[in-house]
C-alpha positions as CSV (number, residue, x, y, z in Angstrom):
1,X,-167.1,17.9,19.9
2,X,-164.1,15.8,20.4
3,X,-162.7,14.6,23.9
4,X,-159.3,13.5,24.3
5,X,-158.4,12.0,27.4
6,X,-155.8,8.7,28.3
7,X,-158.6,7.8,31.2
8,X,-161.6,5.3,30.1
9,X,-163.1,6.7,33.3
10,X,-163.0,10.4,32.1
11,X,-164.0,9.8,28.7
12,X,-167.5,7.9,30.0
13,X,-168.1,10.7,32.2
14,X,-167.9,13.1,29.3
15,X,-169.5,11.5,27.3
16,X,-172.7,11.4,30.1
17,X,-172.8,14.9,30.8
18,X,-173.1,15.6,27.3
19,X,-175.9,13.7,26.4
20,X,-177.6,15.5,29.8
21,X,-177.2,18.9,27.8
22,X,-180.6,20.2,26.5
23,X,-180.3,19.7,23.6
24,X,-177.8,17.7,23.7
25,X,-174.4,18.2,22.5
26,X,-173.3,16.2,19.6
27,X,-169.8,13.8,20.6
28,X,-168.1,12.8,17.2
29,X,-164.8,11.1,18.9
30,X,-163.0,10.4,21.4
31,X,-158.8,9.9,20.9
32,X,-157.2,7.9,24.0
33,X,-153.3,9.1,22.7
34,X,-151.9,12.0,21.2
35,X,-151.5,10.0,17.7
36,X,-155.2,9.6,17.7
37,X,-156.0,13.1,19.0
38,X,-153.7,14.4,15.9
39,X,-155.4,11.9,13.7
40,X,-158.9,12.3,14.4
41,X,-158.2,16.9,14.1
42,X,-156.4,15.7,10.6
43,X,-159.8,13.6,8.8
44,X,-162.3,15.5,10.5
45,X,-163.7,18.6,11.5
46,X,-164.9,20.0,15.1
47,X,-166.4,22.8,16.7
48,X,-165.2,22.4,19.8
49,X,-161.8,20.3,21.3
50,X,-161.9,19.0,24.9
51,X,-158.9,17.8,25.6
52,X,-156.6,16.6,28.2
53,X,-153.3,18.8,28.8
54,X,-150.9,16.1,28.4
55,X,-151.9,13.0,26.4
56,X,-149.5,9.9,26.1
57,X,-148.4,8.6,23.0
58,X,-149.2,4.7,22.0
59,X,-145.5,3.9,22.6
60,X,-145.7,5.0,26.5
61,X,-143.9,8.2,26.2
62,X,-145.5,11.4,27.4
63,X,-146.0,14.5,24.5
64,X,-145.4,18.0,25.4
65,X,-148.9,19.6,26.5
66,X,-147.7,23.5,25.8
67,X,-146.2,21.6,22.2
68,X,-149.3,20.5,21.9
69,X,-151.3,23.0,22.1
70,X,-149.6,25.1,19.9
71,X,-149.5,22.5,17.5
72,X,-153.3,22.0,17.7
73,X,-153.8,25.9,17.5
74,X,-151.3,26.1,14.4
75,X,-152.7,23.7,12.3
76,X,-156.7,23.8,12.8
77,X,-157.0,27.7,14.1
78,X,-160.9,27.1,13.6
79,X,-161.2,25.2,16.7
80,X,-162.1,26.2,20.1
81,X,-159.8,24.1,22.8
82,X,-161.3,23.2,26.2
83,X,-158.4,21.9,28.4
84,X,-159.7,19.4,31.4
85,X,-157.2,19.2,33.2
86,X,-156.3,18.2,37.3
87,X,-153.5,20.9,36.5
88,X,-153.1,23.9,39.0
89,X,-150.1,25.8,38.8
90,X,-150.5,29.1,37.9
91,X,-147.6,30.0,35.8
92,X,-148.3,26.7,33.4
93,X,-152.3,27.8,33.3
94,X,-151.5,30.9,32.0
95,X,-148.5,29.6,29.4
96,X,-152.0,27.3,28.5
97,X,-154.3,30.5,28.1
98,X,-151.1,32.1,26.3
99,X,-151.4,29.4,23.4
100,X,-154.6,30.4,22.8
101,X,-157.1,28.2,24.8
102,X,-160.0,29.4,25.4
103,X,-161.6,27.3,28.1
104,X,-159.7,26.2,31.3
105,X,-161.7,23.5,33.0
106,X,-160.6,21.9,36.6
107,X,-161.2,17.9,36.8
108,X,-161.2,18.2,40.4
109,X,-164.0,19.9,40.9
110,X,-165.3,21.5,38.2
111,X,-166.5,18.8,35.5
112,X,-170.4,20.6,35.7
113,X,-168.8,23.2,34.6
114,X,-167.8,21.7,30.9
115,X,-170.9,22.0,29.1
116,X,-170.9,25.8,30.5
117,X,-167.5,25.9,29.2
118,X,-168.5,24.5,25.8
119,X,-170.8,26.8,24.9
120,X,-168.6,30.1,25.8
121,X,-165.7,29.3,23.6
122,X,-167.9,28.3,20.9
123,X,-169.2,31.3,21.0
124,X,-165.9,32.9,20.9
125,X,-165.5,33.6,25.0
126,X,-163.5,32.3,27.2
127,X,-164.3,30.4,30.0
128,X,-161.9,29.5,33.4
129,X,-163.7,27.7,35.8
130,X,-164.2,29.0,39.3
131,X,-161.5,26.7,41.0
132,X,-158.3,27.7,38.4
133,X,-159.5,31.2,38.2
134,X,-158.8,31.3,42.1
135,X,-156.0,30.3,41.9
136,X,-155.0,32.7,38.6
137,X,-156.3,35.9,40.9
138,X,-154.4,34.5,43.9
139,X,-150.8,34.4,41.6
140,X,-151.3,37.4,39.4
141,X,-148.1,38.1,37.5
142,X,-145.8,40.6,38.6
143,X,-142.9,42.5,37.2
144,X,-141.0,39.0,37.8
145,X,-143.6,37.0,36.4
146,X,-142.6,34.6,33.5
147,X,-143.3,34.2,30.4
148,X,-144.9,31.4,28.7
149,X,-142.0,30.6,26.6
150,X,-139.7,31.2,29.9
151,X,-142.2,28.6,31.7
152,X,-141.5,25.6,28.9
153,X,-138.1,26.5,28.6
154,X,-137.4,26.2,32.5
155,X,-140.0,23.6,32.8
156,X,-138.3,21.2,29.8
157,X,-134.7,22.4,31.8
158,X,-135.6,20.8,34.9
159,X,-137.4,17.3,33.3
160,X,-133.3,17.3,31.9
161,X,-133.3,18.2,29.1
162,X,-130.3,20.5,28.0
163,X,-130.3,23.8,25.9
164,X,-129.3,22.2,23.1
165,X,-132.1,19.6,23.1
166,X,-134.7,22.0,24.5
167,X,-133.5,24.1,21.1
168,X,-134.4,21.3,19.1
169,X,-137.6,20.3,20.5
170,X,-138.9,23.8,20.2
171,X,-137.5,24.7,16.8
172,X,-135.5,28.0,18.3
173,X,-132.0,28.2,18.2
174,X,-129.9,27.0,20.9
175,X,-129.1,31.5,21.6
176,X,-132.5,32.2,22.1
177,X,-133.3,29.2,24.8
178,X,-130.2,30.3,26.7
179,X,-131.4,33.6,27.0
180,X,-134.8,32.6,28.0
181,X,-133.5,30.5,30.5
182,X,-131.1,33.1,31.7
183,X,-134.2,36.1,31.5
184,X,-136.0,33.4,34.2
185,X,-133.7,33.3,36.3
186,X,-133.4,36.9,36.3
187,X,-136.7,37.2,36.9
188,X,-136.6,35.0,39.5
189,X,-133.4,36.1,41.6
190,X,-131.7,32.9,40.2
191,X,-128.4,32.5,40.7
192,X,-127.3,29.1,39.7
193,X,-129.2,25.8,38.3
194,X,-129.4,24.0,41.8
195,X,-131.9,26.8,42.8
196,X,-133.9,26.5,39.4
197,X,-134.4,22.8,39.4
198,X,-136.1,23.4,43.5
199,X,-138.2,26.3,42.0
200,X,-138.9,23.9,39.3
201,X,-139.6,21.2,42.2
202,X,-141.7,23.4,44.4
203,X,-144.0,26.0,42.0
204,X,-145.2,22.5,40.0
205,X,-142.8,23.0,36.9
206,X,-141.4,19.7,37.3
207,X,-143.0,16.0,36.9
């Protein structure tokens, strides 16, 4: 197993409810940044990926947890991703399951959950834990529900970034994200960007 986490704090109190697990469940590393997450994935092999959503990079700057994720699932497809995470917004949960995750686990109150967790998506289940999977029942999609590349478009949108750069980042062209971003609001009864950047704002899209 490998934990990646920015929080000293988190990482201990991985690290102890592992070694409670009977047996115990082998920790190989832990990464504190993104570069050492990617690193660590890129010289050795693990079963199972805990991870943060978001980890910061050694220069300060955040990194794209939906990027990520996909970048994680792309280049090692052979490893099971847990995401800890104090996240709870619906819309970005499921754009999280929609990479390919197979474990959701809430920080909040759910850590006793992670060696559960562990075990189900290394055995090729998935796991939610009982907090976010409230909340997932409580916000089913509907007919207007978003996709996941509809959520990081509108979610990248708001942080300020503009089609053009969003385009870049995600390696589409600068058509597609407009259309995204256009399908969303759609969706969404959206009729100009003052009203997406407060649904941003208010539904937890936006830092």
């Amino acid at each position: 197993i490998f934990v990646a986490d920015d929080h000293a704090v988190v990482l201990a109190g991985v690290r102890a409810i592992l070694q409670r697990t009977d047996p115990p469940m082998t920790l190989l590393a832990t990464a504190d940044s993104g570069e050492k997450l990617f690193e660590l994935l890129g010289r050795e092999h693990c079963d199972v990926l805990v991870t943060d959503f978001a980890m910061p990079q050694h220069d300060g700057r955040g990194n794209d947890g939906l990027r990520m994720l996909q970048t994680i699932r792309r280049n090692h497809p052979d490893v099971r991703i847990v995401v800890l995470t104090m996240m709870d917004n619906p819309s970005i949960l499921r754009a999280v399951l929609e990479t390919g995750v197979q474990g959701l686990v809430g920080k909040a109150s759910a850590i006793a959950d992670l060696p559960v967790a562990i075990a189900a998506v290394a055995a090729g289940r998935r796991y939610i834990s009982s907090d976010l999977q409230a909340g997932l029942e409580a916000d089913r999609p509907t007919a207007t529900g978003l996709s996941a590349r509809e959520v990081e478009v509108i979610r990248l949108f708001a942080e300020g970034l503009t089609v053009s750069e969003i385009a870049l980042r995600l390696h589409r062209s600068v058509k597609t994200i407009s259309r995204q971003k256009n399908d969303a609001m759609r969706k969404l009864g959206i009729g100009n960007h003052s009203q997406l950047y407060a649904y941003a704002r208010d539904h937890g899209l936006k830092a």
